[in-house]
N, C-alpha and C positions, 0 to 999 in steps of 0.2 A: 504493500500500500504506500510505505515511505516515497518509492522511485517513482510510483506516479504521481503526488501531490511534489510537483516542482516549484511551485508558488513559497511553499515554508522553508526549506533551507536556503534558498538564493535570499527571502527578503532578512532571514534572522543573519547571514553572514555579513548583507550588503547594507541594510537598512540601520541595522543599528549604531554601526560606526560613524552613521550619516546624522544620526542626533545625538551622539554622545561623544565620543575620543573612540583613536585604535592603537592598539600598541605595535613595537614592530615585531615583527617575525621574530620566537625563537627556536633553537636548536635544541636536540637532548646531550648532543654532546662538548658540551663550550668547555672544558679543559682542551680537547683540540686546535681550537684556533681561539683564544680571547680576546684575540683584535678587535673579533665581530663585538664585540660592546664596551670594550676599555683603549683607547686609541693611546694610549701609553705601553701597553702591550708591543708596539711595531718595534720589530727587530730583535725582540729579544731570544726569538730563536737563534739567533747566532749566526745568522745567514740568509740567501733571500730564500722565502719561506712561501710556497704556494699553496692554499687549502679549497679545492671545489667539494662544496655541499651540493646533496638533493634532498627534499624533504615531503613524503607525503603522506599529511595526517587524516586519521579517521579513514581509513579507505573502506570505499562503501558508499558511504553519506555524498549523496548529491551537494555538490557546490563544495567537498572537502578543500580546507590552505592544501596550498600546493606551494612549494617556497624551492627557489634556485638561489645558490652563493659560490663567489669567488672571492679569493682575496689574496695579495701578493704582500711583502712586507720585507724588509732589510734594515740592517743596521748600517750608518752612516757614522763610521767610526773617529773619521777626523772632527768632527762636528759635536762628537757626543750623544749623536740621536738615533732617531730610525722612523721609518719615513711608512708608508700604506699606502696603499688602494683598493676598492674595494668595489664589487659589482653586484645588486642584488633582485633578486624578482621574489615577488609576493602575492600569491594566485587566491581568490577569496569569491566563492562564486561571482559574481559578475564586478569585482572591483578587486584590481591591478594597483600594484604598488613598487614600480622601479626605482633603484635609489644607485648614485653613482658616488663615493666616497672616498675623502683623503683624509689620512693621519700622518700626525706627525708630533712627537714627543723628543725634550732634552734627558737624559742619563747619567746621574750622578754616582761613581763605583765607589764603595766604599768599604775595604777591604776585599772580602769574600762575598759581598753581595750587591744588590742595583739595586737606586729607585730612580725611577721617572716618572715624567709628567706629562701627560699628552692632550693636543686639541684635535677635535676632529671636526670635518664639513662634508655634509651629504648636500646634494642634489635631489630632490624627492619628485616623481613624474606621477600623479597619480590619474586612472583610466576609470569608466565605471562605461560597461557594455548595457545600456539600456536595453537592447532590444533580447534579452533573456528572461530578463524579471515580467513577471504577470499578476496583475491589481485585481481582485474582487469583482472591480465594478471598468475593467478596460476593457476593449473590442481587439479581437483578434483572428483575423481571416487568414485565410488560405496560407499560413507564413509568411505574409507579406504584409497585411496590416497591421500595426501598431497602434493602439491608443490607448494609454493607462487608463485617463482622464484622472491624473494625477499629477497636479504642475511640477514638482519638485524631482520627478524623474522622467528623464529623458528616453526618448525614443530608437536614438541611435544613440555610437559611441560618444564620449565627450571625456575630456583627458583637461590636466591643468598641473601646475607645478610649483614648488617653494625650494626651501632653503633649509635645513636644518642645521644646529650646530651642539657639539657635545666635546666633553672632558674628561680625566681619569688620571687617577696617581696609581702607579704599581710598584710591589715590594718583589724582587726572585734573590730567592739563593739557594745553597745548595738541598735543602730537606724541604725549604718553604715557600712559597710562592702566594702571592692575592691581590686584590686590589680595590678601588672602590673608582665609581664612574657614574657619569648619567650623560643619557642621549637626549638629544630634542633640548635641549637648554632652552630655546626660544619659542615654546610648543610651537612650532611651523602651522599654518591654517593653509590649506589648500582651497580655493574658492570658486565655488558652481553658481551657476544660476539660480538662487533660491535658497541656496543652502552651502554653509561651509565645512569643511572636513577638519577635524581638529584630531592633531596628531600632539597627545600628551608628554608631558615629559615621564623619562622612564630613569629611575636609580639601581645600579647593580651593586653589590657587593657580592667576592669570590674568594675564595679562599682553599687550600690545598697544598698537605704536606705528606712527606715523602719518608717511608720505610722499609727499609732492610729487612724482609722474613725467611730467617734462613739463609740457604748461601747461594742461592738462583733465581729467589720471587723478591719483588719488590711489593707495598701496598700503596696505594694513593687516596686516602681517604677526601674527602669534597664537601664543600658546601656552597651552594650558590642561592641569591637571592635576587628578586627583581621584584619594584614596586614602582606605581604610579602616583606615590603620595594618597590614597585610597587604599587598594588594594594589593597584598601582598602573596607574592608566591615563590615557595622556596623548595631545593633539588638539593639532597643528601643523597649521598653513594660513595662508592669507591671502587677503585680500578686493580686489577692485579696483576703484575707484567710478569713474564719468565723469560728469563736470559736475552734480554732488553730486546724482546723479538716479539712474542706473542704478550697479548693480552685478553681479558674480560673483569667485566663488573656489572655492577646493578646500582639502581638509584630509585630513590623514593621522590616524585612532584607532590608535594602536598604538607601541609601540617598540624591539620587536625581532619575529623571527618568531612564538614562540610567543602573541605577545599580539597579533599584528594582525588588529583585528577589521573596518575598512572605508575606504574614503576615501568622504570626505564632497565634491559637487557642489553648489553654492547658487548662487542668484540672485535678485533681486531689483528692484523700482524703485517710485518715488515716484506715488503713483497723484494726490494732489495735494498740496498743499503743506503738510498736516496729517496723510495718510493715506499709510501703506505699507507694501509686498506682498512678504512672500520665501518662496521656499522650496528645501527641501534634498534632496537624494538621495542617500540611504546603499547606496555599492557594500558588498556585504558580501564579505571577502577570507576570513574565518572555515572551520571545516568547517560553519556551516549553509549556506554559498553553495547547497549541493546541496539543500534543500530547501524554502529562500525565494526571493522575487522581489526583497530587498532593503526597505530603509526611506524611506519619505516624511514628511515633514514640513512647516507650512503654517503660516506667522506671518503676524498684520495685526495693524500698529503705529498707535499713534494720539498724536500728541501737540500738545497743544493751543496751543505757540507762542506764549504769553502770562503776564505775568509774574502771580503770584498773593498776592497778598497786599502788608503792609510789611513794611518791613525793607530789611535791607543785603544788594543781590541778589550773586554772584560778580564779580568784576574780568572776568570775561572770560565770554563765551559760546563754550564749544566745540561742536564738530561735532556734530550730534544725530545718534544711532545711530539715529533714526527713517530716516534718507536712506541708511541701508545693509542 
């Protein structure tokens, strides 16, 4: 019955964001690349660092996010910095969300560990495909006609764009790692005919440190959080690596009953000594368990292992998240 009422998931994905805020797109596995939300993060893998995400959630459910990410980053050693960019698509039944982003962050060493401080600026294009959505009370013939009779959404396509701008301090060393950030600093408004898109601001806090079990396994236990100054949602887990080649772990989204939304399954390994492969599986614990198959997820890391440039490189080379 769901796949045939098309009308309710296109208007609960599209419509809502359209009278209230949307957040952006996240990942279940953001110890892999932390760029994606702390632009202090660039470079500190030690090299240029390439991560293409796929992401698609709830599969099943008509109008499911559908999320695409790249991102490239290096360190800029004579400067002290390191530098991003970054590519992203955001699929939401009929409303599209491309964003094109740079970072770039100063790096203070200080002994055996960093801290920097990063700005970031996205480009945000966003789309809303009118002619999928279906109104109650609109006319619709043959495929061809269109009429909500509904002013506030459109008939055809119709697209418009802002600016967003965000920040972050990061701590790495050799057991420890985290940071704190927020995107959208300026909540960006993307503006329609009738109505404006408000894209909220979002605060991260990360955190993740690093154990010795044994004399072959590592453990990485996690904590991540992300909040809109409203509402909060936070990812506990932990990652297990053996002989800095394979890994898995699991993680908890949620923090009490009404907000638990899935446990997170991942795994991953070193496909070779510059390339590698994870991927995640989102149980959904939520009430859509009853009408999806759950979330998949598909990361390939690239990092190229070589120092780049002059300058004064870090005291210390730590673990590259590419090997997890």
């Amino acid at each position: 019955m769901l796949k045939k009422i098309t009308l309710l998931p296109l208007l609960f994905f599209t419509l809502a964001p359209l009278l209230r805020s949307q957040q952006f797109a996240q990942y279940s596995m953001p110890w892999l690349d932390p760029v994606q939300f702390n632009p202090a993060y660039a470079g500190l893998d030690n090299s240029l660092s390439i991560t293409g995400a796929y992401r698609s959630q709830w599969a099943g459910l008509e109008g499911q996010p559908v999320g695409q990410r790249v991102s490239a980053h290096l360190p800029v050693y004579f400067l002290s910095s390191g530098f991003g960019v970054e590519v992203e698509r955001d699929q939401i039944g009929a409303r599209q969300l491309n964003s094109f982003g740079l970072s770039y962050n100063y790096q203070l060493v200080r002994g055996a560990s960093v801290w920097s401080v990063g700005l970031s600026a996205r480009m945000l294009q966003l789309g809303l495909d009118g002619s999928i959505l279906r109104t109650p009370d609109g006319v619709y013939e043959d495929g061809n006609t269109i009429i909500h009779n509904d002013d506030l959404l459109p008939a055809g396509s119709v697209d418009n764009s802002s600016v967003a701008f965000g920040a972050g301090l990061y701590y790495q060393a050799e057991k420890l790692e985290g940071g704190l950030s927020a995107r959208n600093l300026n909540e960006a408004v993307v503006a329609f005919p009738g109505f404006d898109y408000l894209l909220k601001r979002e605060y991260h806090a990360y955190l993740r440190v690093k154990f010795d079990v044994l004399s072959k396994w590592e453990a990485f236990p996690m904590i991540y959080m992300v909040s809109d100054g409203t509402q909060l949602q936070t990812m506990v887990g932990a990652t297990f690596r053996f002989r800095e080649n394979v890994f898995g772990g699991v993680a908890y989204r949620g923090y009490s009953g009404p907000t638990s939304d899935a446990v997170v399954i991942s795994g991953g390994l070193d496909i070779n000594e510059k390339l590698s492969l994870a991927y995640a599986y989102d149980i959904t614990l939520s009430n859509l368990s009853t009408v999806q198959t759950g979330s998949h997820e598909i990361s390939l890391k690239y990092n190229l292992r070589q120092r780049i440039g002059a300058g004064i490189p870090p005291p210390l080379i730590f673990y590259p998240r590419a090997k997890e």
